[in-house]
C-alpha positions in Angstrom: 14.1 -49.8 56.8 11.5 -51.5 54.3 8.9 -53.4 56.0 9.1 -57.3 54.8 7.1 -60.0 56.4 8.6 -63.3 56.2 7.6 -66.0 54.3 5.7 -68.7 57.4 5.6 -72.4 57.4 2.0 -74.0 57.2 0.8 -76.1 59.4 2.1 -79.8 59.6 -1.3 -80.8 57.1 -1.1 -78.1 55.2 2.9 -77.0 54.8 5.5 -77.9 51.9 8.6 -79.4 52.1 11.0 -76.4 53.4 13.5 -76.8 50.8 16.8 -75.0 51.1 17.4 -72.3 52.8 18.3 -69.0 51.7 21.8 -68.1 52.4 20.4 -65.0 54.0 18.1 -65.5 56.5 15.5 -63.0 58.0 16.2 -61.9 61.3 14.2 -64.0 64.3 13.5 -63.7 68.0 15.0 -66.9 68.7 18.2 -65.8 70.7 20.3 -64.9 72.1 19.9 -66.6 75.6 18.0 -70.0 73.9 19.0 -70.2 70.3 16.5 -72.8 69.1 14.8 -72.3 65.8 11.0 -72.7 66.7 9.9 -71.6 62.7 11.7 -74.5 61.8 10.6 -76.4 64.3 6.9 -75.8 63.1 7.5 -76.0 59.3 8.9 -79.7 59.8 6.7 -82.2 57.5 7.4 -84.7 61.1 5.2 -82.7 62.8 6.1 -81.2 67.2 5.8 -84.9 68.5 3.9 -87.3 69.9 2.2 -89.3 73.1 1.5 -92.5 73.3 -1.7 -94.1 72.4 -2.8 -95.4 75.9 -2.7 -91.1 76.4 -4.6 -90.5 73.8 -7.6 -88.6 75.0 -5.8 -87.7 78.4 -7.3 -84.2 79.9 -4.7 -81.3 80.4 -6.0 -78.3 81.7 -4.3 -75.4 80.1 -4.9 -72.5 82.5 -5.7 -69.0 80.6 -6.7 -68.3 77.4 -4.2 -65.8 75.6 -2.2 -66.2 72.7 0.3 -68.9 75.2 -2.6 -70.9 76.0 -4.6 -71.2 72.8 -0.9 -72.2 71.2 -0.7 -74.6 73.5 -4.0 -76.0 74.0 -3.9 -75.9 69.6 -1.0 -77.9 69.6 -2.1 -80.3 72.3 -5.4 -81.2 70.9 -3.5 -81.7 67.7 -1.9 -84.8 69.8 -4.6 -86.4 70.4 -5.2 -85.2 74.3 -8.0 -83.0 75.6 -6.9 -79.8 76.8 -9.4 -77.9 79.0 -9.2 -74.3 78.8 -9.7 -71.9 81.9 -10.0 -68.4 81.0 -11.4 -65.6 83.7 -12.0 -62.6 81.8 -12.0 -63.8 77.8 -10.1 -65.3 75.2 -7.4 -63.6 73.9 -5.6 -62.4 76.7 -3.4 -59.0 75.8 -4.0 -59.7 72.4 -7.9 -57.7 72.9 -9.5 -55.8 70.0 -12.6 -53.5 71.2 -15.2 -52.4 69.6 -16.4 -48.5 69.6 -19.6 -48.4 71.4 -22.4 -46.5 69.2 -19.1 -46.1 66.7 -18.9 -47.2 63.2 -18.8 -51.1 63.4 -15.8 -51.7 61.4 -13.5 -49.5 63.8 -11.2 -51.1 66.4 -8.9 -50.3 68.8 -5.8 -52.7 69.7 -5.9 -52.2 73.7 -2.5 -54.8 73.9 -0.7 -56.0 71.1 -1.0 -53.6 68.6 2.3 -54.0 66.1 4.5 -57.3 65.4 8.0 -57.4 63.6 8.6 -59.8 60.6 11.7 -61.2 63.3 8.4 -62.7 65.0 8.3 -65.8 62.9 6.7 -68.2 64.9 4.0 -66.2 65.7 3.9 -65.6 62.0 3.5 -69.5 61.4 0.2 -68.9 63.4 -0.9 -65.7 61.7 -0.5 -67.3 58.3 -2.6 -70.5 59.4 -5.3 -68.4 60.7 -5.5 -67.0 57.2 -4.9 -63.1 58.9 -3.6 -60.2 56.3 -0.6 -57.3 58.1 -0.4 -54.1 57.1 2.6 -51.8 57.6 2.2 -49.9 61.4 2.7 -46.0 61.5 5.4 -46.0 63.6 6.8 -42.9 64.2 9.9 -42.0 61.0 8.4 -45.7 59.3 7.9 -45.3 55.3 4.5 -45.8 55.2 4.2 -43.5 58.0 3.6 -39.7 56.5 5.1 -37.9 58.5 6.2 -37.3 62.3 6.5 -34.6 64.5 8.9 -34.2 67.5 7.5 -31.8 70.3 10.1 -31.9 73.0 10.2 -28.7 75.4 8.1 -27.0 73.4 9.8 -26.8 70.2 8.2 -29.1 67.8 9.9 -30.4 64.4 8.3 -32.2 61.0 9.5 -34.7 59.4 9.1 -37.2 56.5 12.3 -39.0 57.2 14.9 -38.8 59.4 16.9 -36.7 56.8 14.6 -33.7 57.8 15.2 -33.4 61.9 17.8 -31.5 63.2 21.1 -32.6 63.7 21.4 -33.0 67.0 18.8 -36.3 66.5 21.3 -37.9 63.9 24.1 -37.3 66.5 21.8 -39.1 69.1 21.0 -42.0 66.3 25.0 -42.5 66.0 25.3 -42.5 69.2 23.1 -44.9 70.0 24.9 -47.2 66.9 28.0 -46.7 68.8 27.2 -47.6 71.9 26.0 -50.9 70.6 28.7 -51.7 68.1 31.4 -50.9 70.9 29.5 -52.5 73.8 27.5 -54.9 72.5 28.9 -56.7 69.4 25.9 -55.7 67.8 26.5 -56.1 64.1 28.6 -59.7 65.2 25.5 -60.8 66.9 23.2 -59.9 64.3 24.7 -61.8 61.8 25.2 -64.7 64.0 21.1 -64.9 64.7 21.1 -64.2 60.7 23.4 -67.0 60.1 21.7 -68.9 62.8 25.5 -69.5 64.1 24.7 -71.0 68.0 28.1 -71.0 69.0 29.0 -67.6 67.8 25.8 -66.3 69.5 26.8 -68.3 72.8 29.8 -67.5 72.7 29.1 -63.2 72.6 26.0 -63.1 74.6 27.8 -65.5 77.8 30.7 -62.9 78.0 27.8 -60.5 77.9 25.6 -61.5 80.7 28.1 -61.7 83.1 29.3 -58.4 81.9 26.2 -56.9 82.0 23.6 -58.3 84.4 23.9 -55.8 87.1 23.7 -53.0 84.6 20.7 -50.5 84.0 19.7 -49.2 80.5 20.3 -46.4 81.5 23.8 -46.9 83.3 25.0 -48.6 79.7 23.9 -45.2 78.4 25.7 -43.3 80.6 29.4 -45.8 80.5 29.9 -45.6 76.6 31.8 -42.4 75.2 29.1 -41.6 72.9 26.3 -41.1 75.0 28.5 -38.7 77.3 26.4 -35.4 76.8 23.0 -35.7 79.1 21.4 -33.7 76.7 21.6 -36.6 74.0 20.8 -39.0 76.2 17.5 -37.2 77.7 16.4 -36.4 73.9 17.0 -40.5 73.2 15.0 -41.2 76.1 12.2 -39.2 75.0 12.6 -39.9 70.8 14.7 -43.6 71.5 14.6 -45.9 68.2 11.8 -47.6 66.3 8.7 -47.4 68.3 9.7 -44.1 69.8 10.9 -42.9 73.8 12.4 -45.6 75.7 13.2 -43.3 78.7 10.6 -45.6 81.0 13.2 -48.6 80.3 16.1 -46.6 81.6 15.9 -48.5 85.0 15.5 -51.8 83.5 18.9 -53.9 83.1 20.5 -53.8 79.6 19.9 -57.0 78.4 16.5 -56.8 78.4 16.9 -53.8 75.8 20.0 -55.8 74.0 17.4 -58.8 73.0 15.1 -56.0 71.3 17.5 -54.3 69.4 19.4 -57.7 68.2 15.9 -59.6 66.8 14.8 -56.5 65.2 11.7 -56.3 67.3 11.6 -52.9 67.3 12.2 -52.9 63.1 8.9 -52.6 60.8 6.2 -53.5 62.3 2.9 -54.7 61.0 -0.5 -54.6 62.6 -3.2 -57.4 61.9 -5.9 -56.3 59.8 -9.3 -56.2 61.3 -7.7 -56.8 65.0 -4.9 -58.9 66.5 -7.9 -60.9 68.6 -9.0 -62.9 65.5 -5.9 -65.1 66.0 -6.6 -66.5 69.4 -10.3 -66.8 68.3 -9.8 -68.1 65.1 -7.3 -70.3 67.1 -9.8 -71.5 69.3 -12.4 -72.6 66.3 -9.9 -74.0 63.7 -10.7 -77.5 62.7 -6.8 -78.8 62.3 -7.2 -81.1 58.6 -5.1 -83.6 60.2 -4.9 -84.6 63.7 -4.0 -88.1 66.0 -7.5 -89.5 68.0 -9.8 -86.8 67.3 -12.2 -86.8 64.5 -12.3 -84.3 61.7 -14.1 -81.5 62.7 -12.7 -81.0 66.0 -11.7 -77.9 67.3 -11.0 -76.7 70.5 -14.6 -75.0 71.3 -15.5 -78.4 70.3 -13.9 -80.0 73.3 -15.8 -77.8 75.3 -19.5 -77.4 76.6 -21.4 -74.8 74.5 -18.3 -74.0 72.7 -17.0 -72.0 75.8 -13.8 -72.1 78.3 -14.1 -73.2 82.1 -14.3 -70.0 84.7 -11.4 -68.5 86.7 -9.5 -70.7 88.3 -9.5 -70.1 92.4 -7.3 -73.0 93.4 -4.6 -75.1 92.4 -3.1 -77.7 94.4 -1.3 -81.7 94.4 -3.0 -84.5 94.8 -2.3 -88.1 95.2 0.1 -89.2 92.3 2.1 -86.3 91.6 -1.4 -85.2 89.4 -2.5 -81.0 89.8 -5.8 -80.5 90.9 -8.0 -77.5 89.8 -10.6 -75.3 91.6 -12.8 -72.6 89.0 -15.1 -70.3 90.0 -18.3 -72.1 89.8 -16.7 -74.6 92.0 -16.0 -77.3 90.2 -12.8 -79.6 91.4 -11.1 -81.9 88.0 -7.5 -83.3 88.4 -5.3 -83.5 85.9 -2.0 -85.6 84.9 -0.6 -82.2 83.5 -1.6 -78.8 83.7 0.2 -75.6 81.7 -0.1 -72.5 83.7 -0.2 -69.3 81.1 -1.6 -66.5 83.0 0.1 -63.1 84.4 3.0 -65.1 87.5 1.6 -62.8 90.3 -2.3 -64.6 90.3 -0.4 -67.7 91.6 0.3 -65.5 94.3 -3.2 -63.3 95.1 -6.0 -64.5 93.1 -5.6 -68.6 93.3 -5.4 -70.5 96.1 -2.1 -72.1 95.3 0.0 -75.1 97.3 3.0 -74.9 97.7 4.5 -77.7 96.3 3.1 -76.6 93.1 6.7 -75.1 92.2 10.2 -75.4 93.9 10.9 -72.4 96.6 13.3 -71.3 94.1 10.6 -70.8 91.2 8.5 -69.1 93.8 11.0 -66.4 94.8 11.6 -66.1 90.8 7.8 -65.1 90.8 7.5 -63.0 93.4 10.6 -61.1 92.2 9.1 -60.7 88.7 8.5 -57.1 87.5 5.6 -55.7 85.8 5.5 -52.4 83.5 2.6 -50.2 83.7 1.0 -49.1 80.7 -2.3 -47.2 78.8 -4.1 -46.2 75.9 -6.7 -44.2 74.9 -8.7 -44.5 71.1 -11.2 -42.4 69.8 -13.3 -43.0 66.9 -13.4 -40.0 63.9 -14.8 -39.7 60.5 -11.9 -39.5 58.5 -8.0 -39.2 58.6 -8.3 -36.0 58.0 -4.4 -35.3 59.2 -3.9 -36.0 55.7 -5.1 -33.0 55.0 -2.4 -30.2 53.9 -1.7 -27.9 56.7 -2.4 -23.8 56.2 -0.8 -21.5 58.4 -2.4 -18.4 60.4 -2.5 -16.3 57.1 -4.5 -19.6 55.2 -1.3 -20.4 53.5 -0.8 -24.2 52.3 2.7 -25.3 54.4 3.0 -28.7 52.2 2.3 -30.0 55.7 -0.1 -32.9 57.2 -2.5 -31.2 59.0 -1.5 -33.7 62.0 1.5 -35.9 62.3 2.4 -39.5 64.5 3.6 -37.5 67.3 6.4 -38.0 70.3 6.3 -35.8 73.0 7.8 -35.2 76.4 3.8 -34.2 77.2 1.2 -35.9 79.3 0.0 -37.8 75.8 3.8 -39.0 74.9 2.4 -40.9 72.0 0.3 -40.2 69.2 -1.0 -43.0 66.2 -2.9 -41.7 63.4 -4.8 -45.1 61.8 -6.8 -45.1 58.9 -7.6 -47.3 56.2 -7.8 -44.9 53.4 -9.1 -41.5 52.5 -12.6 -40.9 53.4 -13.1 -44.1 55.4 -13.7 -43.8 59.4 -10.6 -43.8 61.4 -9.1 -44.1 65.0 -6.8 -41.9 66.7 -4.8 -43.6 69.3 -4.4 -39.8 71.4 -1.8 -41.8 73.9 0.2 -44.2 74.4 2.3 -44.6 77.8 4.4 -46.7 80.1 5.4 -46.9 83.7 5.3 -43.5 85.4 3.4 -41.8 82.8 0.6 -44.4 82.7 0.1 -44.2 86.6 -0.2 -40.0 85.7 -3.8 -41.4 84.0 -4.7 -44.0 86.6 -7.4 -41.8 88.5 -8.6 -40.6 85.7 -11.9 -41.6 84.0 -11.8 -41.9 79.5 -13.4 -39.1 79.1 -11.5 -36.7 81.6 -8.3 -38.6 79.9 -9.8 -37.8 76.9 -10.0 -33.7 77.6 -6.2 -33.8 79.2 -4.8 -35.0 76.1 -6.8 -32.9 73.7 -5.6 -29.7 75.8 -1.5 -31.3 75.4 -2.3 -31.9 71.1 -3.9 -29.0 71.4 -0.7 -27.1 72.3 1.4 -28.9 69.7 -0.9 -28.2 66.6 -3.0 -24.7 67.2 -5.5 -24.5 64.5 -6.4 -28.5 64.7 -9.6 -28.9 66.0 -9.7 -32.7 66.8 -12.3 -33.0 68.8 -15.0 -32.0 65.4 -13.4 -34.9 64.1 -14.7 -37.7 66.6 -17.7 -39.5 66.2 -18.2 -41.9 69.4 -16.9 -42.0 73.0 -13.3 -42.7 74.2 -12.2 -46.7 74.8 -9.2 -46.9 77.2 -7.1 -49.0 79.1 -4.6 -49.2 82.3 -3.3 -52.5 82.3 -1.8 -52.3 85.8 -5.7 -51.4 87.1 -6.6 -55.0 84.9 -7.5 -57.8 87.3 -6.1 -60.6 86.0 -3.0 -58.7 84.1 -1.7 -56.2 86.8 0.7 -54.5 84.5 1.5 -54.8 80.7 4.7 -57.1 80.4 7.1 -58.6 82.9 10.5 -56.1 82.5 13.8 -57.8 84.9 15.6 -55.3 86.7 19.4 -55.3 86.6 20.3 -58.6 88.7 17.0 -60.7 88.2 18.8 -63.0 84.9 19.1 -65.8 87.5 15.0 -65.4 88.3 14.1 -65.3 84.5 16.2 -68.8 83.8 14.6 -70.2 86.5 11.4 -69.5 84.9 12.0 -69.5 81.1 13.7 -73.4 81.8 10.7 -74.5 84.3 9.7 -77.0 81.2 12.7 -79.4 81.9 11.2 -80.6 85.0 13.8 -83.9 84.4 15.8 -81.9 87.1 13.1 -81.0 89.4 12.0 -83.5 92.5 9.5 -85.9 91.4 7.1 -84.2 93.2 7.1 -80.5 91.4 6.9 -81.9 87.7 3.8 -82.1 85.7 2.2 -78.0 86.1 4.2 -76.4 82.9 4.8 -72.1 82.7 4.3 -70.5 79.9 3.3 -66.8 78.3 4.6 -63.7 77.9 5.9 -63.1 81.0 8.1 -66.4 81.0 9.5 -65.6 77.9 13.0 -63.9 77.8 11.4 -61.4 74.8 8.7 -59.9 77.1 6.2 -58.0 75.6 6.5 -59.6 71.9 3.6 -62.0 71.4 6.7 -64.2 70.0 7.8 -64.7 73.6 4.4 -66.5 74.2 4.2 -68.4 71.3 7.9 -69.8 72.3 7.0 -70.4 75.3 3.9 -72.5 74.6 5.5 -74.6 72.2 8.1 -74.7 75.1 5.6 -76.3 77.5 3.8 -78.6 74.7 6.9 -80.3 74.2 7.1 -80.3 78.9 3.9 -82.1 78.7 4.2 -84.5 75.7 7.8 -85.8 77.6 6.1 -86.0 80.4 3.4 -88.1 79.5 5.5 -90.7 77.7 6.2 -88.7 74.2 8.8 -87.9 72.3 9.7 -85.8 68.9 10.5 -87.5 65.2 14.4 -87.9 65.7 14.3 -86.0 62.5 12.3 -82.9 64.2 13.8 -82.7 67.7 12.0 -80.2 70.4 13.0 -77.2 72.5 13.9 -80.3 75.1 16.0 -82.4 73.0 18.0 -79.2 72.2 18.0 -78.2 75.9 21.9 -79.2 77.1 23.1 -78.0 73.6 22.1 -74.4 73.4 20.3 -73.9 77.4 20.7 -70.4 78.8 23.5 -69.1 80.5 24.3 -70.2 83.7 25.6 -67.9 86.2 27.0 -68.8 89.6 24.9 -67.9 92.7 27.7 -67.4 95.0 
């Protein structure tokens, strides 16, 4: 496919009138389960809402600082209420660009977030405002990718396109076409998210989730015609579609893999130049030209002493008229009318000292059911993308070869990045990239002994490559399951968990909770039915903005109606519990 980026609203002070609308419109992650168009949402001239005056000024603690929380506490602010960030480790969240110690300075590696499809288009409202340039990612078989090679059981092939791998991997690429067209409407529920037809994609995906809740990815696999030979379906777990191997999905339930594949966020990816973490920072110092209360020149460091977010949070309980009290680290106790909760579910349950009437016992057993993906990476620093380099054989004969390709293997390393920003120019190698049971294989190990393991596996893949000539600083890595306040990568539901994830995703329509459980809003990645995309924590900020502005007495221009307003029209799925 070509990479495109969409064309994102500006903010409310900044954006033009939308216009109309192309009669064919880009792909988005804003189905199938909640249909609600949160890029238009944001490029409305009316603006998200409002609160009343008499709030005007009113703290809301917004509890982690990530992409979900800065969204949120951006958008809040912009209201005219105070949000007060907590953050325990430092802003950003998975969205963390580091630094090459004694490297060249202009190197990075993405430790989280790394690529994001054009289908991501509210998060692209956000990039844009930030004033952030993409570039095309090097996914493996992308066009501005050079080339690819496919080691699998020792046999390695090299390719440009897909045109040049053998056929047994086209016969795996139609059947993985077929096995979505005949069990998943897929080209019908494409164009309805296209079309942005709700009641076509309501009416598809309901027969599908109670079709397909109790299935596995890999039991989907395994029940369609075309995936009958094993040997095509262990070759598409290790090669899979757009970003590569998808084998460590296989025991995940279907529809997790279904809302990928229909929102094209595994199509042509871009990565941020200069590092996804300038958009929660820049996020976190942007001066909004027009806001209610607040003068010009706020921001949100402004809001806060020395520019900086409150500690950890260690407790969180009720107090005395329905308001949510906070604990942080430095022992400091400020109650709130509101508070938006964005960090990784599980710290409600270890890290903070949490009450229990926080949430209803049904949103607690949806947390504690939650399921986390392991995952890690390891970058090194180098002098130049010398991969570009043509390839000689073992008689010093030019191939017409890279020297070194973006690599999928069933090896320890699994996946291989090659990133450069032009010839001669400094570099980063990303030598692995791993989920699940292959990220806990690196766990014990330090960078640097990762670092020699996955040298040894390249090294058995391209002979005459020295590699290690080629780097100029030591190893970064990261195991986000060994991350303190993260404990895995991304939240993943197993077959049968569709009921916990509505729970969670619809937690900001607390009209239908008891009195006393309202006012303490989820949100992030985790929450979000597109785990994993920083789209799902952009949604479900904007999600909990609208949760506290009706809380607190606000409402949306009639002409610009909310997530909320929306709810009974287009809310998820409902399946029976008995």
């Amino acid at each position: 496919m070509t990479s495109t980026v969409p064309t994102a609203a500006h903010e409310q002070d900044e954006r033009q009138p939308a216009g109309e609308q192309p009669a064919q419109r880009p792909l988005t992650m804003f189905g199938p389960d909640f249909p609600f168009a949160y890029d238009d949402y944001l490029a409305h001239p009316a603006g998200l809402g409002a609160v009343p005056p008499a709030a005007h000024g009113s703290e809301v603690a917004v509890i982690g600082g990530g992409l979900s929380g800065l969204v949120a506490a951006y958008e809040l602010m912009k209201m005219g209420l105070k949000p007060v960030v907590y953050e325990a480790d430092q802003l950003g969240g998975r969205l963390r660009t580091a630094a090459f110690e004694g490297g060249d300075p202009s190197l990075r590696a993405e430790m989280g977030a790394m690529r994001f499809p054009p289908s991501s288009t509210a998060l692209q409202h956000y990039i844009d405002l930030a004033g952030l340039q993409t570039t095309p990612f090097p996914n493996p078989l992308a066009p501005d990718t050079p080339s690819t090679v496919v080691d699998l059981k020792g046999e390695s092939h090299y390719a440009r396109t897909l045109e040049d791998l053998p056929p047994v991997y086209h016969q795996v690429m139609e059947a993985w076409n077929a096995c979505l067209e005949e069990g998943a409407d897929f080209s019908a529920m494409q164009r309805a998210i296209r079309e942005r037809d709700v009641p076509r994609i309501r009416e598809i995906w309901s027969r599908l989730v109670e079709k397909l809740d109790n299935q596995t990815f890999y039991g989907y696999l395994c029940d369609s015609p075309a995936f009958s030979s094993f040997r095509h379906r262990e070759i598409f777990g290790q090669v899979g579609f757009g970003t590569g191997g998808w084998d460590t999905d296989f025991p995940n339930s279907i529809l997790e893999i279904l809302r990928v594949v229909y929102t094209g966020a595994d199509d042509d990816h871009r990565g941020i130049v200069g590092g996804c973490q300038q958009l929660p920072l820049r996020l976190w110092e942007r001066e909004p030209g027009k806001l209610v209360h607040w003068p010009q020149g706020t921001s949100l460091a402004s809001l806060h002493p020395d520019g900086a977010p409150r500690p950890a949070v260690t407790r969180l309980h009720r107090t005395a008229g329905n308001r949510v009290t906070v604990t942080d680290a430095g022992g400091n106790i400020r109650t709130y009318p509101a508070a938006v909760f964005t960090g990784q579910s599980w710290l409600l349950l270890s890290r903070i000292d949490c009450d229990d009437a926080l949430l209803p016992i049904d949103h607690w057993t949806a947390v504690e059911r939650t399921h986390y993906m392991e995952s890690s990476k390891l970058f090194v620093p180098v002098d130049r993308p010398f991969w570009l380099d043509e390839a000689v054989d073992d008689k010093g004969r030019r191939t017409g070869r890279d020297t070194m390709s973006m690599t999928l293997t069933d090896r320890m390393t699994r996946g291989t990045y090659l990133l450069d920003d032009g010839p001669d120019r400094p570099a980063v190698i990303c030598l692995s990239y791993t989920w699940c049971d292959d990220s806990l294989k690196w766990l014990p190990l330090d960078a640097n002994e990762r670092m020699e393991v996955m040298l040894k596996s390249l090294g058995e893949i391209y002979p005459g490559v020295d590699i290690r000539k080629h780097i100029t600083g030591d190893p970064l890595t990261v195991s986000w399951e060994d991350e303190p306040y993260f404990l895995g990568a991304f939240k993943a539901n197993l077959p049968g968990h569709y009921r916990y994830q509505r729970r969670l995703f619809t937690h900001f329509m607390q009209d239908r909770l008891p009195a006393d459980r309202r006012g303490l809003f989820l949100a992030g990645d985790d929450i979000s039915w597109t785990a994993g995309w920083a789209e799902g924590a952009v949604q479900t900020a904007l999600n909990a903005v609208w949760g506290v502005m009706h809380h607190l007495g606000g409402a949306c221009d009639p002409a610009n109606p909310g997530p909320g307003d929306a709810f009974d029209r287009i809310e998820p799925v409902l399946l029976p519990e008995d």
